[in-house]
C-alpha positions as CSV (number, residue, x, y, z in Angstrom):
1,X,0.0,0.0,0.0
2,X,1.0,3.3,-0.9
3,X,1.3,5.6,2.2
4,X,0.5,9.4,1.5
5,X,3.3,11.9,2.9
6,X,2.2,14.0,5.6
7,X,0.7,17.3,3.8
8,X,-0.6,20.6,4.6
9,X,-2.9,23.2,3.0
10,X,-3.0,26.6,5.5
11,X,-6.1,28.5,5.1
12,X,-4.9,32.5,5.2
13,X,-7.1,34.7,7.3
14,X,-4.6,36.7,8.9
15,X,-5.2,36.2,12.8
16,X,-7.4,33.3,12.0
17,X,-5.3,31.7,9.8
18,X,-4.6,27.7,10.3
19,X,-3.1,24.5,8.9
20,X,-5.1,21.2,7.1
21,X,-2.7,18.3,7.9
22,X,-3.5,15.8,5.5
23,X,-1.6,12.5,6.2
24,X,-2.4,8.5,7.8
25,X,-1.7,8.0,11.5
26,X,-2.1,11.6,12.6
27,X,-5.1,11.2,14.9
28,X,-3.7,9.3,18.1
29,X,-0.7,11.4,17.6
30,X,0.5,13.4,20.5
31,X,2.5,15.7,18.0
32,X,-0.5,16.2,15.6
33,X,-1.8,19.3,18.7
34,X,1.4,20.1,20.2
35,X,0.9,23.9,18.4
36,X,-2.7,24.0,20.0
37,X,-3.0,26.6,22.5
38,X,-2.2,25.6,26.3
39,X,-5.6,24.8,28.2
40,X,-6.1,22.4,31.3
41,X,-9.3,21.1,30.3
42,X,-10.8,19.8,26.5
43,X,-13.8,18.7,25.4
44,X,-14.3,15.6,22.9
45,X,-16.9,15.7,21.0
46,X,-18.3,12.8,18.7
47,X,-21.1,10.0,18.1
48,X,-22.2,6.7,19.0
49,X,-21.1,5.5,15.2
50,X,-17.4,7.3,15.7
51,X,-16.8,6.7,19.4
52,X,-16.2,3.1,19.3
53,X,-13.6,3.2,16.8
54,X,-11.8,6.3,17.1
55,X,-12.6,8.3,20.7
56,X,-9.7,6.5,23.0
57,X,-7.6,7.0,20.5
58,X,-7.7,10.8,20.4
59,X,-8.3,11.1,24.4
60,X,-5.1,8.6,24.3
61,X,-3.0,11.5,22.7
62,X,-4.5,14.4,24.1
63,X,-4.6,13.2,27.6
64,X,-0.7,14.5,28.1
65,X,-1.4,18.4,27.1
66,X,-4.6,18.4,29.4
67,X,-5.4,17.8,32.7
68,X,-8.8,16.6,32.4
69,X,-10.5,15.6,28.8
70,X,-14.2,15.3,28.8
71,X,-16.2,13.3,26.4
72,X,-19.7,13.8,24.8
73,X,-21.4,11.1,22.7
74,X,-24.1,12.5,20.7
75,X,-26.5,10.2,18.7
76,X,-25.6,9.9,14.9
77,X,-27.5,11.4,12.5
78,X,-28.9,15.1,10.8
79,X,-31.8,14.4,12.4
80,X,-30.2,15.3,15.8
81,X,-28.8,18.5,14.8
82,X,-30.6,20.9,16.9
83,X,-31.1,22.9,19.4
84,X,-32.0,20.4,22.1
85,X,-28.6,18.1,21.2
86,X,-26.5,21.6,21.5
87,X,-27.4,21.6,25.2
88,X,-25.6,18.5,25.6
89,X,-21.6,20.6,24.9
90,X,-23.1,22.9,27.3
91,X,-23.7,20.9,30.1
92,X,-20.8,18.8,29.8
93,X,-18.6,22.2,29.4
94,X,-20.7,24.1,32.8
95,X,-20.7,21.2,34.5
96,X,-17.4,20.6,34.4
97,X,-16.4,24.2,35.4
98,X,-14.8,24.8,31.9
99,X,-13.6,28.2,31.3
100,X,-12.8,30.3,28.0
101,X,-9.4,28.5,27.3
102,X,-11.1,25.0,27.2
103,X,-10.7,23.6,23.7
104,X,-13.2,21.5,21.9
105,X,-12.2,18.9,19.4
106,X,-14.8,17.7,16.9
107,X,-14.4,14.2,16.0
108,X,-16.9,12.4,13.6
109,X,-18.5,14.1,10.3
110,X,-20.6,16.9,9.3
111,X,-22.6,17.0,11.6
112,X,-20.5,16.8,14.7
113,X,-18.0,19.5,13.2
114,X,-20.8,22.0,12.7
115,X,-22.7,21.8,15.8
116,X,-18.8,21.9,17.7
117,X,-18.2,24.7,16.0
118,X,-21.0,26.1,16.9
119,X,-20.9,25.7,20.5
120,X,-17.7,26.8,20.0
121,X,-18.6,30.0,19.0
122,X,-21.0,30.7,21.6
123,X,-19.7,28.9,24.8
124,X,-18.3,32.3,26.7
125,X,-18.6,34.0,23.3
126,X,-15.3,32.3,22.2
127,X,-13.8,29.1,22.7
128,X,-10.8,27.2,20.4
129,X,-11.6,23.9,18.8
130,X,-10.2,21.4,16.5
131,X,-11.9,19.5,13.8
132,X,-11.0,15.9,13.5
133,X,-13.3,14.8,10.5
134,X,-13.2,11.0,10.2
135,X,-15.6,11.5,6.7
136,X,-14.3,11.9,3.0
137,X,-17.4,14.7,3.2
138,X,-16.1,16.7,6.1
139,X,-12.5,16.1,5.2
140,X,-13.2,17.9,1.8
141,X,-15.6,20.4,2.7
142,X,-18.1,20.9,5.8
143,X,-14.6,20.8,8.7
144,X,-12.6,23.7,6.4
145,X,-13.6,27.4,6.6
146,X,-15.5,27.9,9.5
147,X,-19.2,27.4,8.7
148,X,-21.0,26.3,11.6
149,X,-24.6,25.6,12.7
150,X,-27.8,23.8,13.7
151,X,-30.8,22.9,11.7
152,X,-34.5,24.2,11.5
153,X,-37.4,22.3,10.7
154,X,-37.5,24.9,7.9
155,X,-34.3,25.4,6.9
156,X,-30.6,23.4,6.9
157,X,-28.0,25.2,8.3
158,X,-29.9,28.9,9.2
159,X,-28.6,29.4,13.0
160,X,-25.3,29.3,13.2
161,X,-21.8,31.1,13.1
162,X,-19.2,31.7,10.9
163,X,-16.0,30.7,13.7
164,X,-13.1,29.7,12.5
165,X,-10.9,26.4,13.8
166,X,-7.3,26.4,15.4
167,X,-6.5,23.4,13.4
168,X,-8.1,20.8,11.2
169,X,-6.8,17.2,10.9
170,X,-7.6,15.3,8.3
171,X,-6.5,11.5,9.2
172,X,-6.9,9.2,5.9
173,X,-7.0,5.9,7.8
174,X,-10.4,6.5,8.9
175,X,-11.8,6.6,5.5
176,X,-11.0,2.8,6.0
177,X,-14.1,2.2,8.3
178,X,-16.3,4.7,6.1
179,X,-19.9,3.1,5.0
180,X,-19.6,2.9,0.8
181,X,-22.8,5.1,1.1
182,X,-20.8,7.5,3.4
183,X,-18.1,7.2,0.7
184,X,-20.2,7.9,-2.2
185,X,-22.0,10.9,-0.2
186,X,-18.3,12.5,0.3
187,X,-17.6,12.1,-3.4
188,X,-20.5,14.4,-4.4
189,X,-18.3,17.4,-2.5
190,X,-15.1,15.9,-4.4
191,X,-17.0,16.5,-7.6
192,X,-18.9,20.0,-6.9
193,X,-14.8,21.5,-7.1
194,X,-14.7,20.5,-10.8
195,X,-17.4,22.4,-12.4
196,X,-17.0,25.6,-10.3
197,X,-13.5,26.0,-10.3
198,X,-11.1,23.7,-11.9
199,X,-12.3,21.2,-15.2
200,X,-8.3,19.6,-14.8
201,X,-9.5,18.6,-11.6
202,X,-12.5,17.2,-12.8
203,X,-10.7,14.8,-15.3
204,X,-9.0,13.9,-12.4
205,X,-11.8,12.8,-10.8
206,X,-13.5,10.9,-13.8
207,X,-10.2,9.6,-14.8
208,X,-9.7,8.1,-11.1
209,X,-13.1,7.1,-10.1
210,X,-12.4,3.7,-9.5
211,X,-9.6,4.3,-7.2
212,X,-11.4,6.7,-4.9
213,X,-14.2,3.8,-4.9
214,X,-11.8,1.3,-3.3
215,X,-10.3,3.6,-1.4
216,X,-6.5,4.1,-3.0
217,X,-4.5,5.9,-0.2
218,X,-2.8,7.9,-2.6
219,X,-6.3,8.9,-4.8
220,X,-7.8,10.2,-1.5
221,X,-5.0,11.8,-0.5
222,X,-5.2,13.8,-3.6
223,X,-8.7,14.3,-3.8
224,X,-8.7,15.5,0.0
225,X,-5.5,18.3,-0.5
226,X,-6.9,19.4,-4.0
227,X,-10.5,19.9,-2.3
228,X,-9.2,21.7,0.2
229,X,-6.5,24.1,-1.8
230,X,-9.4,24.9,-4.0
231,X,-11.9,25.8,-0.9
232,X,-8.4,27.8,0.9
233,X,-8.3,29.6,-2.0
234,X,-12.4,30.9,-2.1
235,X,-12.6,31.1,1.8
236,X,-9.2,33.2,1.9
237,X,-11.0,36.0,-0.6
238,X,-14.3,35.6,0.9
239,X,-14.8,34.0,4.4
240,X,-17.7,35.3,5.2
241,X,-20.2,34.6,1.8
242,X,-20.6,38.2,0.9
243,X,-19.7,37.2,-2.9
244,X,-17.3,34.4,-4.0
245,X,-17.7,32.0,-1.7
246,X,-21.6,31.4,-2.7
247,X,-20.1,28.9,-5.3
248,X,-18.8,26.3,-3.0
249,X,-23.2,25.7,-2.4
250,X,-22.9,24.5,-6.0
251,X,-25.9,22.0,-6.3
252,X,-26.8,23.2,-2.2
253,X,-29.9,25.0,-3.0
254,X,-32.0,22.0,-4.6
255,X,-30.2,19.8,-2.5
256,X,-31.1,21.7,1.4
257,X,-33.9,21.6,-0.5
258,X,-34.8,17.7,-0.7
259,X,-33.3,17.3,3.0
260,X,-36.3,19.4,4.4
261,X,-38.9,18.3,2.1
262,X,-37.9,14.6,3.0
263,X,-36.6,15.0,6.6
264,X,-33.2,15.1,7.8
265,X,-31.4,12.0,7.7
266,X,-33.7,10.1,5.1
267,X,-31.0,11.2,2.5
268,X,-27.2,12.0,3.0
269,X,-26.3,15.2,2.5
270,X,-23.9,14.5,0.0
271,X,-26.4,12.6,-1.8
272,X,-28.8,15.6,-2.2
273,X,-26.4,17.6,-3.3
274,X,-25.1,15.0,-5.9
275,X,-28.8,14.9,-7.2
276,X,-28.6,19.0,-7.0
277,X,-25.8,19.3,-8.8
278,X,-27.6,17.8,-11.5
279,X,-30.5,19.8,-11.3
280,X,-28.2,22.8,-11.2
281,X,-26.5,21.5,-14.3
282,X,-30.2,21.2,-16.0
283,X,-30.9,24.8,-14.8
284,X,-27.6,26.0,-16.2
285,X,-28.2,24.6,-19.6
286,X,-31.8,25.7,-20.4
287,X,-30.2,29.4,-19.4
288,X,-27.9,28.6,-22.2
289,X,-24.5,29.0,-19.8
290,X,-23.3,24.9,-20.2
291,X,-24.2,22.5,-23.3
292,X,-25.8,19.5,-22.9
293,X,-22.6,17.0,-23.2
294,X,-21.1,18.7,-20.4
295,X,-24.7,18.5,-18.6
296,X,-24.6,14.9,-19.2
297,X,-20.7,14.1,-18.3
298,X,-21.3,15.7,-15.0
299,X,-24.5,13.6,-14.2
300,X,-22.9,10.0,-15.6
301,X,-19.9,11.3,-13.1
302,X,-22.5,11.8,-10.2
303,X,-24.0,8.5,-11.1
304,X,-20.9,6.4,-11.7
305,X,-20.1,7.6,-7.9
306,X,-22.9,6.0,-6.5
307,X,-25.2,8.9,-5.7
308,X,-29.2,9.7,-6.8
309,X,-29.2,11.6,-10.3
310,X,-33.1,11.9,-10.3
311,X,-34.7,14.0,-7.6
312,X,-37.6,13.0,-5.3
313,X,-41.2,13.7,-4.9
314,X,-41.8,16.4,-2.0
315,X,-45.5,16.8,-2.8
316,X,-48.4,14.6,-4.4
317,X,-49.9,17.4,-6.5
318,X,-47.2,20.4,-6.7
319,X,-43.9,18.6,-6.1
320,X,-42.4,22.0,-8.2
321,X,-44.0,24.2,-6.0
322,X,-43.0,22.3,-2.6
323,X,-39.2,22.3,-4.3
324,X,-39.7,26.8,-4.8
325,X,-41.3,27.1,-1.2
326,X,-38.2,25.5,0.3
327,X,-35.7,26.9,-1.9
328,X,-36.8,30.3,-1.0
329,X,-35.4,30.1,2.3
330,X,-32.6,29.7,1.5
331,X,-29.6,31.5,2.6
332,X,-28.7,33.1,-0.8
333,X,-32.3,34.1,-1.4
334,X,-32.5,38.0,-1.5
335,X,-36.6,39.4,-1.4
336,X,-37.8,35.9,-1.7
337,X,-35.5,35.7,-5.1
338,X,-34.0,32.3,-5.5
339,X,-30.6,32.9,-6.5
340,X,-29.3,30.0,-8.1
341,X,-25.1,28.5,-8.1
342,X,-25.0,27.7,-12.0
343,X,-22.1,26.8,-14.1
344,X,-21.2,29.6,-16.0
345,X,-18.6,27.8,-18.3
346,X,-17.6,24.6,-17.6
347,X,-15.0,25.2,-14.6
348,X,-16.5,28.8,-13.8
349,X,-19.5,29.0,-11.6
350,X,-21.7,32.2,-11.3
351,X,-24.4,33.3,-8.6
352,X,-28.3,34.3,-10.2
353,X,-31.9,34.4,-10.5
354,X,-33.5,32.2,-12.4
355,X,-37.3,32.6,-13.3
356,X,-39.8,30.6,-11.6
357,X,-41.2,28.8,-14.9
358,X,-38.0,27.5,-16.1
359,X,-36.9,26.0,-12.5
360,X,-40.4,24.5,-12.3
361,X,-39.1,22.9,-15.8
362,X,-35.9,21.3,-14.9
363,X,-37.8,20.4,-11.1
364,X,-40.6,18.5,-13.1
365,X,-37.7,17.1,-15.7
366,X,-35.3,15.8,-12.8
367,X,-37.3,14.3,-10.2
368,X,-38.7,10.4,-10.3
């Protein structure tokens, strides 16, 4: 087997700048958070999927840098990513007598890394944390740039914080234990990079499809440091989603979509999104920005990865107009206007409207 060097990709916001380490064996590695800031107490944070396999490892190395290292186990799942599950960091951190210096680390996927960083950002307005994603989707995306929140029944994502981390560590072996539907639901946000922002990347991924599937070392290792140069690069012009950074929700908006309208957890993130980058794809053609090869490649791509390329019914008799009520709260929605990511060129991406009629078109042309 082909070990990946260790690697690092720094994410450059001044103050708030910090290293991705990329590399195998760097989880139950005392060294990996020997830069973190000195603390006597830390907070683990993780799930009842994660914690048997990976928990007493990371307590085993942090245990020599801090006095006392609490755990929480939260259950698994987007269904649990609320506000009732949040008061679980905050009783373990008050009840412990934590104070402002207490770090958390965030040990699991998605999920776990946004609702740590959230409580992150609000336990004593300010505490440091660590993401440890042990998911080919948080590795690539949801751990990197500081995007942190709960869900509403309404809405994904819409109370949160942008709150940046002191470090993220991205160890490869635990893509090892990763369900192939977790796998295949990481992909989708390997994939989303091409389009937007870089087709050589894309021919990459197409060209090396097979390997990611079966879990190459050396494949994921590039897939993981290219992923995360190419979200560096967006978050370090635009951190807080005032302009550039919009394009990284590539396929977002019809995919947060399908979450709701099903209900959290019934679909993988990453699987909505692969279907919504699709959909996107549809939108971006009938607007005449992206042919319909490319339209096609990027869906056989999405498909060939595992991942749902037709959407699902939300509604028995105006599935279109369940898809539009949804969509319009989302986060890029200005005055109730849907604004859409579309491919503007294949490997460019733009941000805009699109009229009603024509994404009732490509809703009623995409879903099953």
């Amino acid at each position: 087997m082909n070990i990946p060097e260790l690697q690092s990709v720094r994410i450059d916001l001044a103050d708030r700048s910090y290293p991705i380490v990329i590399g195998s064996g760097l989880l139950d590695q005392p060294q990996t958070y020997a830069d973190l800031p000195n603390a006597s107490q830390a907070l683990i944070v993780t799930n009842s999927t994660v914690a048997p396999l990976y928990l007493q490892r990371l307590r085993g190395a942090l245990q020599g840098k801090y006095r006392q290292v609490l755990e929480v186990v939260l259950p698994d799942g987007e269904q649990h990513k609320t506000w009732q599950t949040l008061n679980l960091f905050f009783d373990a951190l008050l009840g412990a007598g934590c104070d402002r210096k207490t770090v958390l680390f965030a040990l699991g996927g998605g999920v776990v890394g946004d609702m740590t960083g959230f409580a992150a950002a609000s336990f004593m307005r300010g505490v440091p944390f660590v993401q440890v994603p042990t998911t080919l989707l948080a590795q690539v995306d949801s751990s990197v740039g500081g995007k942190t929140a709960i869900n509403h029944p309404l809405g994904k994502n819409m109370i949160g914080a942008f709150y940046q981390p002191q470090l993220v560590v991205c160890d490869l072996d635990t893509l090892r234990t990763l369900p192939p539907r977790e796998l295949s639901a990481g992909l989708a946000e390997v994939i989303k990079y091409g389009p937007i922002a870089d087709l050589a990347f894309l021919d990459w991924i197409e060209a090396n499809l097979d390997a990611l599937l079966a879990r190459d070392p050396a494949a994921l290792a590039h897939a993981v440091k290219r992923s995360c140069e190419i979200k560096a690069w967006v978050v370090g012009q635009d951190e807080r989603e005032a302009g550039l950074r919009a394009i990284l929700n590539f396929g977002h908006t019809f995919g947060h979509a399908i979450e709701a309208g099903l209900g959290y957890g019934e679909w993988l993130h990453g699987e909505a999104v692969g279907c919504g980058m699709v959909m996107a794809a549809e939108l971006s053609c009938r607007l005449g920005l992206v042919d319909k090869p490319f339209v096609q490649r990027l869906k056989s791509l999405i498909a060939r990865a595992g991942l749902p390329v037709r959407g699902p019914q939300l509604a028995a008799d105006d599935n279109a107009g369940r898809y539009l009520a949804l969509m319009r709260l989302d986060k890029k929605s200005e005055a109730g206007e849907i604004r859409f990511v579309l491919i503007d060129g294949p490997g460019q991406a733009a941000v805009r409207p699109a009229p009603d009629a024509l994404v009732r078109e490509v809703i009623d042309a995409c879903c099953a």
